[in-house]
C-alpha positions as CSV (number, residue, x, y, z in Angstrom):
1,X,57.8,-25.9,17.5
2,X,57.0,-24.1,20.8
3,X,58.8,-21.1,21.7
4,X,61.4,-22.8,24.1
5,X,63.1,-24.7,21.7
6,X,63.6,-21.8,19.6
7,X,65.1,-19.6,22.2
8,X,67.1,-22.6,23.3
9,X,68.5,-23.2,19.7
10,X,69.6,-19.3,19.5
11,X,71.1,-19.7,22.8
12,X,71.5,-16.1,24.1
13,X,71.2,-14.4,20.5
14,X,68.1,-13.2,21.8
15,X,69.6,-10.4,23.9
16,X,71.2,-7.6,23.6
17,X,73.4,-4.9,25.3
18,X,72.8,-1.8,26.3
19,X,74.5,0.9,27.9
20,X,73.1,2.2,31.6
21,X,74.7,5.2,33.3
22,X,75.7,6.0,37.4
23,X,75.6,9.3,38.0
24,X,78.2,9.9,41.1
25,X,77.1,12.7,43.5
26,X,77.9,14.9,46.4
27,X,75.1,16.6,48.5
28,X,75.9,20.4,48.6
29,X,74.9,20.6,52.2
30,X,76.2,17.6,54.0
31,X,79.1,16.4,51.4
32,X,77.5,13.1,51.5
33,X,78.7,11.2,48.9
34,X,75.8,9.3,46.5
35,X,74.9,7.5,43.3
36,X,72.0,7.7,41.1
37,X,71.5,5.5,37.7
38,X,69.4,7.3,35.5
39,X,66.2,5.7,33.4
40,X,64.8,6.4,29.9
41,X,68.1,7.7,28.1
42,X,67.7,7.8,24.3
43,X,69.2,5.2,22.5
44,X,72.1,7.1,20.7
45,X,73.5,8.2,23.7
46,X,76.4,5.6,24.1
47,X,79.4,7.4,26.1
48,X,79.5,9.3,29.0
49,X,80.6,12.0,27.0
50,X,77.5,12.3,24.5
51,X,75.6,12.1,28.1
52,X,77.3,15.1,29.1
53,X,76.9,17.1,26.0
54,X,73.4,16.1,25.6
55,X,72.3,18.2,28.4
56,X,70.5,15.7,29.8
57,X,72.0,16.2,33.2
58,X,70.7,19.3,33.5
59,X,66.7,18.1,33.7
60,X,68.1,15.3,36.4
61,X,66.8,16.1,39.8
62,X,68.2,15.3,43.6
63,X,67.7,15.0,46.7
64,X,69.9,13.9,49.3
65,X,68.7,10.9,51.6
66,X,70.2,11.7,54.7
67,X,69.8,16.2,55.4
68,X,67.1,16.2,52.5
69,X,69.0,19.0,50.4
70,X,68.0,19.4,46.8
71,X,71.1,20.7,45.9
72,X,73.8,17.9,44.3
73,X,77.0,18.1,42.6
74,X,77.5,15.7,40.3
75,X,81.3,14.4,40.3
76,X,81.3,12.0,37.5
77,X,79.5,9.6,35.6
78,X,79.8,5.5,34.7
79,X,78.9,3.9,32.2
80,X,77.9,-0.1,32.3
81,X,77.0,-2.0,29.4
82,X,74.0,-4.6,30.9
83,X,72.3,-7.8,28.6
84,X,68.7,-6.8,27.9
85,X,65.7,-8.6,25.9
86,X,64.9,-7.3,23.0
């Protein structure tokens, strides 16, 4: 049995979801608003709020595409849950 027809009989039991977070930012110089999604968050962070407690934020770093200013507020965070492989 090749591998086709046994992802074709699971249909799309094969993938999963996981969740992938916006950050939502304001450059402290020009007040240019941005958005960042952020890579390589540990699985057991699920909410925006165990994002925010995990002080992950805090390593996150910014600069601002249009004046070049390292310095960013960030005014909230989204989460979306996306299909992945496992």
């Amino acid at each position: 049995m090749s591998s086709q027809a046994v992802q074709d009989d699971y249909g799309d039991d094969y993938r999963t979801k996981v969740p992938r977070f916006q950050l939502l930012l304001n450059c402290y110089n020009c007040q240019r608003p941005s958005s960042r999604y952020m890579q390589a968050v540990p699985p057991e962070i699920t909410t925006e709020d165990e994002l925010i407690e995990s002080g992950l934020l805090a390593k996150q770093s910014f600069l601002c595409g249009k004046c070049e200013c390292p310095i960013g507020t960030i005014t909230g965070v989204k989460v979306e849950w996306i299909d992945v492989p496992y």
